[in-house]
N, C-alpha and C positions, 0 to 999 in steps of 0.2 A: 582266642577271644570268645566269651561269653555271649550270643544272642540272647536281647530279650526284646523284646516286640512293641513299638513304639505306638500302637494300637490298641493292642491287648496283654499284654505283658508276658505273653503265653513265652516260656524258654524253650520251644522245638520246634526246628528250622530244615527246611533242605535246600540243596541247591537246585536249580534249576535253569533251562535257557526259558526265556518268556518273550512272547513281542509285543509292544505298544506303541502306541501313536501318536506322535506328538502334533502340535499345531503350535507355525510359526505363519506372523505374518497372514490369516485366514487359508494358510493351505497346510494338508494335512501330508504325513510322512511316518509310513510304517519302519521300524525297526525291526529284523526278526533275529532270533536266537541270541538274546542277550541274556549275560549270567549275573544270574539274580540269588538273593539269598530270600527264599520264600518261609513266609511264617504257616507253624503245619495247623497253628487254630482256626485263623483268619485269613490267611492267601494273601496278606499283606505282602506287598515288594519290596525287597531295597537292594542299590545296587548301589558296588563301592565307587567311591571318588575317582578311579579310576577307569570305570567303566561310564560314568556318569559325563566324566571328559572327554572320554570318546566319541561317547553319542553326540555331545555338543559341537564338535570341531568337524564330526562325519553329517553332521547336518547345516552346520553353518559355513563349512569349506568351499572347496572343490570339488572333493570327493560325488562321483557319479554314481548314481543309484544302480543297484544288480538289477534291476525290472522296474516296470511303472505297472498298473492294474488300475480299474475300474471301479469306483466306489460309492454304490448306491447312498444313497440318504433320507434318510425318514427325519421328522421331526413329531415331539408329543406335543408343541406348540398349540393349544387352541386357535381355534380360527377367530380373524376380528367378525362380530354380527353389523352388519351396517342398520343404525338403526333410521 
């Protein structure tokens, strides 16, 4: 199958594992080492239907997470001025 880049059109790809984070529900949940087909212009993602289901059923399951960790958070949010 032909890769072409639904971003940039760029046709050169590699695979890769990657991790992202998704938010369900206002809480957040890392995935790591998911194989991704990475575009080599843009660093655009995509992950097949089949790994895309995974993720979906390993976060919306049962399935117990391998660890929990600590996640600072910053915002660029301006602050309100009280006037």
């Amino acid at each position: 199958m032909m890769f072409k880049c639904h971003v940039c059109s760029s046709e050169e790809s590699r695979l890769e594992l990657v991790n992202e984070i998704f938010q369900i529900d206002g809480k957040f949940h890392l995935v790591e080492h998911i194989p991704a087909t990475v575009c080599s212009r843009c660093g655009e993602e995509i992950f097949s239907r089949e790994t895309t289901e995974r993720i979906r059923v390993m976060l919306h399951g049962d399935i117990k997470p391998v660890k929990s960790i600590s996640v600072d958070v910053f915002s660029c949010q301006p602050e309100l001025k009280a006037s």
